[in-house]
MARTIVEX-850444 format. One record per atom (N, C-alpha, C): residue in one letter; x, y, z. Coordinates in pm, whole numbers, plus 50000, padded with zeros to 5 digits. Layout:
N
aXYZ
...
// end
This chain:
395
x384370252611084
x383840266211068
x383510272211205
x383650286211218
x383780295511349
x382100302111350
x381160294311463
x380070298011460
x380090307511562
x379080315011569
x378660325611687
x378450314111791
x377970301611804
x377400294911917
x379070293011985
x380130285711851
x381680279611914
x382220288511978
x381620307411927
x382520312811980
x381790321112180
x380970312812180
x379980314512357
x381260312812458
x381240317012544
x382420319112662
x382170303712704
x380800296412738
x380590286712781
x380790274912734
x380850274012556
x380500266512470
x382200262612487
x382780273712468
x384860270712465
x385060264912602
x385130270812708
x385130263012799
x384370252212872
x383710247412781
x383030237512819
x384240226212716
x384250230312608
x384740223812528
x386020220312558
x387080229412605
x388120232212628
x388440216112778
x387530219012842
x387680203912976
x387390193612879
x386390193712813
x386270179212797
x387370175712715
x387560183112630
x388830177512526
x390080174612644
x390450178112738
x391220176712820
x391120166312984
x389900162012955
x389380149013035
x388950159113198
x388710166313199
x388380175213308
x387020178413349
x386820174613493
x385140176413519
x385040195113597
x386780199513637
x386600212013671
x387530220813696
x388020232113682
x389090241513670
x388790248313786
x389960255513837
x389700264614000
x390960271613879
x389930284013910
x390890297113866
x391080308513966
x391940315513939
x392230324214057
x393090340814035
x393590338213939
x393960350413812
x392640357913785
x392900374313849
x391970381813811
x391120381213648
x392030381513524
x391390381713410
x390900363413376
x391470354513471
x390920343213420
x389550341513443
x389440344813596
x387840348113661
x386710354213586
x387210366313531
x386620376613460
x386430365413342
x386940361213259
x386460355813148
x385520342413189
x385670336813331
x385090322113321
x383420326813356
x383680339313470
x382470342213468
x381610353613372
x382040358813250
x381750368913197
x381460379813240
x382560382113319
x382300397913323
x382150405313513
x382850387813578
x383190399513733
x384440402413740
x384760409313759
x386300419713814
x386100422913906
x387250414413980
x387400412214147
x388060427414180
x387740429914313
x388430439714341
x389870438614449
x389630428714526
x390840426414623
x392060416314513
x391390406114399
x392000398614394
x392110384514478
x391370384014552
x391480374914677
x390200365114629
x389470364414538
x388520352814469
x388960342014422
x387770334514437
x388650320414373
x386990315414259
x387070307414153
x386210307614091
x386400289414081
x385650281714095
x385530267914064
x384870263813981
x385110262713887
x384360263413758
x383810248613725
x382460240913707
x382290225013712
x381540226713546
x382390217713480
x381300213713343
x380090211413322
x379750199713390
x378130198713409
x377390200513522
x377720208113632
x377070211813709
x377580227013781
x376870231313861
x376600247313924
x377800248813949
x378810257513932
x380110262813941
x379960276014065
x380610277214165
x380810284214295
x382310291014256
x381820300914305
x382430316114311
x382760320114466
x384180319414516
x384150322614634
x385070338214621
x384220347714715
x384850359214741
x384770364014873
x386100371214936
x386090379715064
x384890382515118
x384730378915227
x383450389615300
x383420403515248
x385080410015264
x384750422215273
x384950429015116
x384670421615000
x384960423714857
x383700434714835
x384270442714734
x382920453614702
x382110444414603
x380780446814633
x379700441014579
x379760446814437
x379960458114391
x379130461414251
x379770455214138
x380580443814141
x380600435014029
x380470422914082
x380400417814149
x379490405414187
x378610396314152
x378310387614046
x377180386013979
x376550379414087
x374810385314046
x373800381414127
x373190362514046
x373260361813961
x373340347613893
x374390345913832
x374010331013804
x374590318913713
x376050313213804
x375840315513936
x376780311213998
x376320307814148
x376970303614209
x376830298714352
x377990313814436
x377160316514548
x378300323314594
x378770318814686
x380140319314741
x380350316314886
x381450325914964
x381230328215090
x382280339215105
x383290330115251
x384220336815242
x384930330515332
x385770346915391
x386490340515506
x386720354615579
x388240360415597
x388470364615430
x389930368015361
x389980384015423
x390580387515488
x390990405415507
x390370408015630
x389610398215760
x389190395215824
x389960394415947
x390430404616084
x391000398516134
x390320384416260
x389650384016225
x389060373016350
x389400357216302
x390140358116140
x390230348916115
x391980345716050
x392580336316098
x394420338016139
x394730328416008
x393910323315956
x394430317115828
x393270316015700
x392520323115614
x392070323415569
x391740316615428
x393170311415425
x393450303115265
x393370288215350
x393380287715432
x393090272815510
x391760269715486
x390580281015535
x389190282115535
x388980277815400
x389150284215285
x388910289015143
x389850272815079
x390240268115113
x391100256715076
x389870243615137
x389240246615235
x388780236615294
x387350233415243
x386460247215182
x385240248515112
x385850247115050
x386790249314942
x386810240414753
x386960225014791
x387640221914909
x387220207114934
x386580199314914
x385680209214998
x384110205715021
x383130206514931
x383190211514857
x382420213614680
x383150202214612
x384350196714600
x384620192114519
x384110178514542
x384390176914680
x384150159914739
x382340159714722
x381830168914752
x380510168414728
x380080164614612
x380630171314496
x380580167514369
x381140153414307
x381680147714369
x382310135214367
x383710131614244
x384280143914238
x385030151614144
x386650145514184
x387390138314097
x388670127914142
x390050138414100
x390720141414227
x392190150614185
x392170151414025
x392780141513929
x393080140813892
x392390148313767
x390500145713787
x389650157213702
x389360172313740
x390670175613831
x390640189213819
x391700195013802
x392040205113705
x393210217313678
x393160226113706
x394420232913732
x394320247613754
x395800249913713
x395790262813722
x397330273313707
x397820274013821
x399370268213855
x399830274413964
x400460287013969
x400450292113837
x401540306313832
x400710317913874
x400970326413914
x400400339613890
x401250348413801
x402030343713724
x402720354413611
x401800353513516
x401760368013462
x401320369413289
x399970375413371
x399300383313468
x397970383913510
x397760395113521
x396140398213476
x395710414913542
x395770417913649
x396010431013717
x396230429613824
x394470434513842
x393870431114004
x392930433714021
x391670444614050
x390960448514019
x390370464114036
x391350474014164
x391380469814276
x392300477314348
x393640474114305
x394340482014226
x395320478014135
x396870485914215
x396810488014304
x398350492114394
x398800480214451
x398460466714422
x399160458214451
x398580446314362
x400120437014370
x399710422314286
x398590415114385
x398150404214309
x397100393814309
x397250392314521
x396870392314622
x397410386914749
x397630374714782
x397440366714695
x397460350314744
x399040346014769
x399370337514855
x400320335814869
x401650328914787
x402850327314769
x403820318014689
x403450302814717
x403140297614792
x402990287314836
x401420281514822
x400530292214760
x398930291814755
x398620277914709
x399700272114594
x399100261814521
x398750249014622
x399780248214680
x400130235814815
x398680234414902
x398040245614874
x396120242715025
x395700233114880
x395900232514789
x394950222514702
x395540216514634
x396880213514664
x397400202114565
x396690186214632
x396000183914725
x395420174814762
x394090169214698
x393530181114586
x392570181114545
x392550183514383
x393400188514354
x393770193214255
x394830188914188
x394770187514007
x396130185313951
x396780196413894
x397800203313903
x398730215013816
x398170210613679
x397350217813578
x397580210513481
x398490205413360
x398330200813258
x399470200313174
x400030207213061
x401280209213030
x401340219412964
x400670222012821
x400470214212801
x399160210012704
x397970218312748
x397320211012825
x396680220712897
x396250235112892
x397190241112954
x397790251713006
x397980264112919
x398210255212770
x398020261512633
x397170261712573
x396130256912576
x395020252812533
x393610262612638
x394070260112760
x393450274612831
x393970288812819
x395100291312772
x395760303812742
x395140306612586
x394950296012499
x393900297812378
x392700305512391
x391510299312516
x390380301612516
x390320321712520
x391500327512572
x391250346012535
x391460351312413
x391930338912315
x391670345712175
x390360347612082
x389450337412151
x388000342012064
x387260347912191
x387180357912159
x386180366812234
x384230363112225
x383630364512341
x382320359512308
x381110377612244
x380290374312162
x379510387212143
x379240395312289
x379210387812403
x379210396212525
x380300402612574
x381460395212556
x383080400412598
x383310411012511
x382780412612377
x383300419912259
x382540436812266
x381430434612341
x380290447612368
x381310450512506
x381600443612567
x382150452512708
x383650458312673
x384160453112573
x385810457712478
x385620468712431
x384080470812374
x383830481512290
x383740493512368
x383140489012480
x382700500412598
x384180503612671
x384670498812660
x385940500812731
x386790514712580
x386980509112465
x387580516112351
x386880529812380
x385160527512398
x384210540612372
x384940552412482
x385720545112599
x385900555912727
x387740557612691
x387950550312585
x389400553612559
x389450567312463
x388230566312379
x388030576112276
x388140587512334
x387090589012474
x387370603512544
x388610607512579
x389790599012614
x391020599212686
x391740606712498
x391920599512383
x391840601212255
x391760616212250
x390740622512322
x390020634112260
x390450643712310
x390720639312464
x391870650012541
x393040652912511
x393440640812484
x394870644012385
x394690650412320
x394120651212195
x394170656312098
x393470678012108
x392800675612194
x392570689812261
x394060696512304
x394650689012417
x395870698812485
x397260696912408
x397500685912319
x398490684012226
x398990702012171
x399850710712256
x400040720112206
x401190726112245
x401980735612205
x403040739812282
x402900746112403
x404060743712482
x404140752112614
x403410738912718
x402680730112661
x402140718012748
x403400709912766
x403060707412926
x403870692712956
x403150681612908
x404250672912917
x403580658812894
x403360648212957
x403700653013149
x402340650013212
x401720656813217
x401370669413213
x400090675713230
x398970671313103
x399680662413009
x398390659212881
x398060645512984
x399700636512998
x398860629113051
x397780625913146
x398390634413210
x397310636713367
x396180640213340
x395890652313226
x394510650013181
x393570642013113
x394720634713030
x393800625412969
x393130610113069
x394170607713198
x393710597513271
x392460606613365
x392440616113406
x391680619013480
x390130621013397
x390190627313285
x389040625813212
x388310608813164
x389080598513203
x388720585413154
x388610581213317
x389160582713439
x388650582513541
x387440584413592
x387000599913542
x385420604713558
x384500599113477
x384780585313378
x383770583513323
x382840570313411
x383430566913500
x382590556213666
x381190561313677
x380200556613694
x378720560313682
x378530560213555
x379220561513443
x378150564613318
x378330549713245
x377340547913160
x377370537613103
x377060521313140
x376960523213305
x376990506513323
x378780504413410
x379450520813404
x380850517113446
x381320520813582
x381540512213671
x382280511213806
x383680509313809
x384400507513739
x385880511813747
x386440515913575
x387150523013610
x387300531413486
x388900534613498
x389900531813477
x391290535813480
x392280536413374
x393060545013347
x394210547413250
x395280549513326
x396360545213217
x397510543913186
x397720550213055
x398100565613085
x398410574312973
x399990577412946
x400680574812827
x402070576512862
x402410587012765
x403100599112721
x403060610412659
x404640613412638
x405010610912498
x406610615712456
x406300622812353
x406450633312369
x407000645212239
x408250647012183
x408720652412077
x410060656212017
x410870644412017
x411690645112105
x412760636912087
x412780624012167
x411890626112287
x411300615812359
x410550605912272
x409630606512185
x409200601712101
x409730592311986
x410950594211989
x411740589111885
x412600574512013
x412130572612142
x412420562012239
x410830557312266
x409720559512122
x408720550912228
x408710539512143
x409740535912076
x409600522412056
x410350513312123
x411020517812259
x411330511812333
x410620509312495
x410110524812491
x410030521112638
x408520536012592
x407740534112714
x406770548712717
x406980552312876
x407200565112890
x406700573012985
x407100588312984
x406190598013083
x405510606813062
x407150618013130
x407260623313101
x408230638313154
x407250646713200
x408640658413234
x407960670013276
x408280681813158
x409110671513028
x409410682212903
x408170689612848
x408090703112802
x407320704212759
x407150706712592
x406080706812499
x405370705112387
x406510717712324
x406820714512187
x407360727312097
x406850725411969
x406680736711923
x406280737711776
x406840727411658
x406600717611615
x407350708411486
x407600696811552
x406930694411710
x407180683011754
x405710670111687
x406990659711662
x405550647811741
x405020653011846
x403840640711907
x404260636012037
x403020626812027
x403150619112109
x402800602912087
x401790601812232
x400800592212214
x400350589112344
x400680574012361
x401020565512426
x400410554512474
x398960551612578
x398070547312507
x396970547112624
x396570532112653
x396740524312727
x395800512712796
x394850521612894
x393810516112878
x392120516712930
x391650505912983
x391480501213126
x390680493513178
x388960499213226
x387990492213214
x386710493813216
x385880485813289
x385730478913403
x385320469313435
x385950457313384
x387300452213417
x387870447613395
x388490443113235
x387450452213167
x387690446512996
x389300454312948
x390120454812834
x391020466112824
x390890468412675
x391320483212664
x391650484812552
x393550494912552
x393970497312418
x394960496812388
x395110502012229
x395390514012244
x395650527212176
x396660534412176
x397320538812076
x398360548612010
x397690556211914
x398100571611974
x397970582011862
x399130587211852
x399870592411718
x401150606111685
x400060615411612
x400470628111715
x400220641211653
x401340649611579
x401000658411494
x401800667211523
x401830679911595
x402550691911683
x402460700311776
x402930711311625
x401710722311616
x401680730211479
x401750723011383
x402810728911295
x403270720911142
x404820712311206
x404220702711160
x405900690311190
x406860695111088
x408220691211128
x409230695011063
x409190681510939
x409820687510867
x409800677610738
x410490666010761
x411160659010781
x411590646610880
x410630638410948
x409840646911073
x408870640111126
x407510639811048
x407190648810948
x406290649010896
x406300636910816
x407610630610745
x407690623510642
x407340611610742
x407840607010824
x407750594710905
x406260594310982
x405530604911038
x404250603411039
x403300596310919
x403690598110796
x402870599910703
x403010584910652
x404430581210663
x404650565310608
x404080555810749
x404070562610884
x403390552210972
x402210552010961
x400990567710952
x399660565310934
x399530557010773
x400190556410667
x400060546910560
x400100530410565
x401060527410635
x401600515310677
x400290506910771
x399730519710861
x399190512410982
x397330512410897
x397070516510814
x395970514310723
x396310507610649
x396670502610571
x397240492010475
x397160480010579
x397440476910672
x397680466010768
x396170461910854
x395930473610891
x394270473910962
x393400470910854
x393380475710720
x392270470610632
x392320458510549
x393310449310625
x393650432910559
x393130425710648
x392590429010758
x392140420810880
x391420416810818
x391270406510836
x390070393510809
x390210376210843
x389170374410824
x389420357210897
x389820347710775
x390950338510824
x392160329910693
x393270339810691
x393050353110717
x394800355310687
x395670352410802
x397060354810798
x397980350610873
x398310359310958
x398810359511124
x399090373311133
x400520375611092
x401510367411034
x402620369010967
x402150378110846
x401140376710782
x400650381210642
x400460399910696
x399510402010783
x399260414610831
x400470423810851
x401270412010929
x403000421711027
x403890425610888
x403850415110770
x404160416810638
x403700433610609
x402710424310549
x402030442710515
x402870458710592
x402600456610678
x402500467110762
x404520471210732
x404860459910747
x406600461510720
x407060460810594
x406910453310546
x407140461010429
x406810474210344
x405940478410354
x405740492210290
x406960502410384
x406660499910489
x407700507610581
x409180507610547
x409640496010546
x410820489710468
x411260499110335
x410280494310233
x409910503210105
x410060519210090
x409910521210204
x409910538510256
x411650543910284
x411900532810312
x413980539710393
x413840534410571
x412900530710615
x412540535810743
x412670515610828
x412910508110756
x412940491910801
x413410491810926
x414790492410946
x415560496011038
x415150504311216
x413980512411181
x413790517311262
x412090513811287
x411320501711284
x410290496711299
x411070479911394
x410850483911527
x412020479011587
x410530464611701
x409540467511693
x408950457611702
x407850452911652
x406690446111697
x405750436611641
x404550444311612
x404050443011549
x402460447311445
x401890447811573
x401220442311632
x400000438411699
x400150429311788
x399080426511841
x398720411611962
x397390410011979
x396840407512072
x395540400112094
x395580412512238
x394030414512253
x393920428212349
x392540423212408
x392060429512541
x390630424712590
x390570418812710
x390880411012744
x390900405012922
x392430407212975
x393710411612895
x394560423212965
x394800431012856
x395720441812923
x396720449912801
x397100441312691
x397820429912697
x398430424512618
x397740409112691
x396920404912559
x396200387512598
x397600376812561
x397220365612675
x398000360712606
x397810345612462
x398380351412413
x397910348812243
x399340349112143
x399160343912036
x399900346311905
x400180359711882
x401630364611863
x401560376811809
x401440381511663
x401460394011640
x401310399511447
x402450398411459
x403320389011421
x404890391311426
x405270385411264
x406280386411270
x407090381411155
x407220364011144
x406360358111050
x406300343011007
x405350338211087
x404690345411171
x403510339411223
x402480333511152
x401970316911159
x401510314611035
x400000312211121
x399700315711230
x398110315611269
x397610319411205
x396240320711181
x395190324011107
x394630333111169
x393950347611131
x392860349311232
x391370341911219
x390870346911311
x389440335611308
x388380350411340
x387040350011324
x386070357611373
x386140358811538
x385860366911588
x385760367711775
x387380375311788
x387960370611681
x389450375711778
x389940392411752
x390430399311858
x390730410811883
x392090414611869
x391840420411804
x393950423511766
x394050435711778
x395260441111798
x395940455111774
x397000453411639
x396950466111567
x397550468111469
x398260482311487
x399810480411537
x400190493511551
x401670492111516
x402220494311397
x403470498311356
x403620510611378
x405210511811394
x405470524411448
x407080523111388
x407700539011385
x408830540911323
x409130551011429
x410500550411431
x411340559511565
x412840561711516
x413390572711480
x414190577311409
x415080586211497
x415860581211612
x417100590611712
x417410605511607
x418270599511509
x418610612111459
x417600624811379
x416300623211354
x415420630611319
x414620639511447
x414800632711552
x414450635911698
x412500630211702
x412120620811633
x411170622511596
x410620606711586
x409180601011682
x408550588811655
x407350589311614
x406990580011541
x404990576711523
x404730562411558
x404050561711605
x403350547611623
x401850553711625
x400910540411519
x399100539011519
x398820529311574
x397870525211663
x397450516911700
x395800516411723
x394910506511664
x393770508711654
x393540493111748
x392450490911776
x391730475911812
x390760472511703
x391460464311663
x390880454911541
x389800445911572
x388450439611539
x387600431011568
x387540421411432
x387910411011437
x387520402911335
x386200394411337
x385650398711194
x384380397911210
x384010388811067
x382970381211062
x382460370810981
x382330374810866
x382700387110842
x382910393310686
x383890402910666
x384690406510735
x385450413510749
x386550418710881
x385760431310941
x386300434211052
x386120444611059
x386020451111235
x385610462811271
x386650472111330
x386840482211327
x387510491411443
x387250493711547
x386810490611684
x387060496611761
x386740508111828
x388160513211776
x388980523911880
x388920535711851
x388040540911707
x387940552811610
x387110560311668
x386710573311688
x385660578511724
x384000573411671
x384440570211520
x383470563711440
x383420546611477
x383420545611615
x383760530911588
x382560524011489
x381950526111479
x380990520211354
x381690516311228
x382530522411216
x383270518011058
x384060504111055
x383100496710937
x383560483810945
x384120478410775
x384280468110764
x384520466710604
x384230452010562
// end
């Protein structure tokens, strides 16, 4: 049984080493950090987090890293002198203190893992470039360290599917500043608008929300297809310079980062009255994508949900053109990595875990797409929304 205590950030990864004979993990992946420590989001990317089971776990970051996510406890800090020119090798330095913590700790290669990849990762609050560590990064600590196993490896790629009651309040806060982005859309959604100019407004209004709330970085990724563009966002999203016509869709894609948390949202409007074509296919996706969102609960399958959601669609004329997956797991990136809502997926959901539920239909010859996408919370009796203006509505 899935308690509030099993589902503690500390309680899983605590759990997660020992089942795996491990006295300590060195993480180094922006969203891995963020989850080991609840809730810092590096800004260079250039941190390293040493995480020890039964004893004080050290956090090393840049001298010159911005302080305002930094935690002031439950960690050791140490800085070393990354972005520094007085110093000509810096991953030598930073290689030589995890040494030195580890040997101190009396901690044997072999009881420590880590990831050598940097694929599959958030990128870090200053987000115009990947992670900086080098191709070769793993090699300063393979002396100290074991690659772990792929066992392993899966089993830590597990720990982002149950979210902790603290990870799940900072998801929410993140949805709450997507809602405003939501609201802009739905304000300039009109003819004669481009569709960057919606997008551009809707990221810049979720930009300005930094200072409020507890929030120091605040960023979107708004992507905007109308008419006929719309009928390709089930392949690909991005924004033109076409503009809005009367009887069009037009679709947003929004990812929302918040202090490193994310959320992940789809709205279809229609621009006036939709033409009867797109109207009909709006109407079977907002049906489809409620029918699917109000089955969430803990024991079902997410094969059972992606069901739902496709078949009625199917049922409609429209199978054919529902061209990918229900949902995924959302929260420490765009896309966690996790089980998808796919077809025969026989996972279960469990309480803590965060899903997206967004079928979508895209029809070339109608000129015309919808996709819904809400953030699902599965919850010990049901499950919550999210991503609604009302996020309060639960069942």
């Amino acid at each position: 049984m899935t308690t509030a205590n099993s589902r503690s950030r500390a309680h899983q990864v605590k759990t997660f080493l020992q089942n795996h004979n491990l006295d300590a993990w060195i993480a180094w992946r922006p969203d891995e950090i963020l989850m080991l420590t609840e809730g810092y989001f590096t800004f260079w990317g250039a941190s390293l987090m040493l995480y020890f089971v039964n004893s004080e776990s050290v956090l090393f970051i840049p001298e010159i890293e911005l302080r305002d996510s930094v935690p002031t406890k439950g960690f050791r800090i140490r800085e070393y002198p990354w972005g520094e020119v007085k110093c000509g090798d810096p991953y030598a330095v930073l290689a030589a203190a995890v040494t030195e913590e580890l040997t101190k700790a009396g901690t044997k290669k072999e009881k420590v893992g880590m990831s050598s990849s940097g694929a599959r990762t958030s990128l870090p609050m200053q987000a115009g470039e990947q992670i900086p560590f080098a191709e070769n990064f793993w090699e300063n600590f393979s002396t100290v360290a074991s690659v772990a196993s792929p066992a392993a490896l899966a089993d830590f790629a597990a720990l982002y599917q149950r979210k902790s009651d603290q990870e799940v309040a900072s998801i929410r806060r993140s949805n709450r500043v997507a809602n405003v982005g939501l609201q802009v859309f739905m304000d300039h959604a009109k003819a004669g608008i481009s569709e960057t100019e919606i997008a551009s407004a809707v990221e810049s209004a979720i930009y300005r929300q930094i200072g409020y709330d507890g929030i120091f970085h605040s960023r979107a990724w708004a992507m905007v297809q109308g008419g006929p563009h719309s009928s390709d966002a089930g392949r690909y999203n991005r924004s033109t310079a076409r503009k809005l016509e009367n009887g069009d869709l037009v679709l947003l894609e929004l990812g929302t980062c918040v202090n490193g948390y994310w959320s992940d949202v789809t709205r279809t409007v229609a621009v006036g009255e939709a033409k009867p074509a797109a109207a009909e296919i709006l109407s079977v996706v907002t049906q489809a994508q409620k029918i699917a969102r109000e089955a969430v609960r803990s024991g079902i399958s997410a094969g059972e949900i992606d069901a739902l959601a496709r078949n009625f669609i199917t049922a409609r004329g429209f199978g054919e053109y529902f061209t990918h997956v229900t949902g995924h797991h959302v929260g420490f990136r765009y896309h966690d990595p996790a089980f998808g809502i796919v077809p025969g997926e026989k996972s279960l959901l469990e309480p803590g875990m965060l899903i997206t539920v967004e079928p979508g239909v895209y029809v070339p010859k109608s000129g015309a797409g919808a996709r819904i996408e809400d953030n699902v919370l599965v919850t010990d009796t049901g499950y919550e929304i999210l991503s609604r203006t009302d996020s309060s509505a639960t069942a």
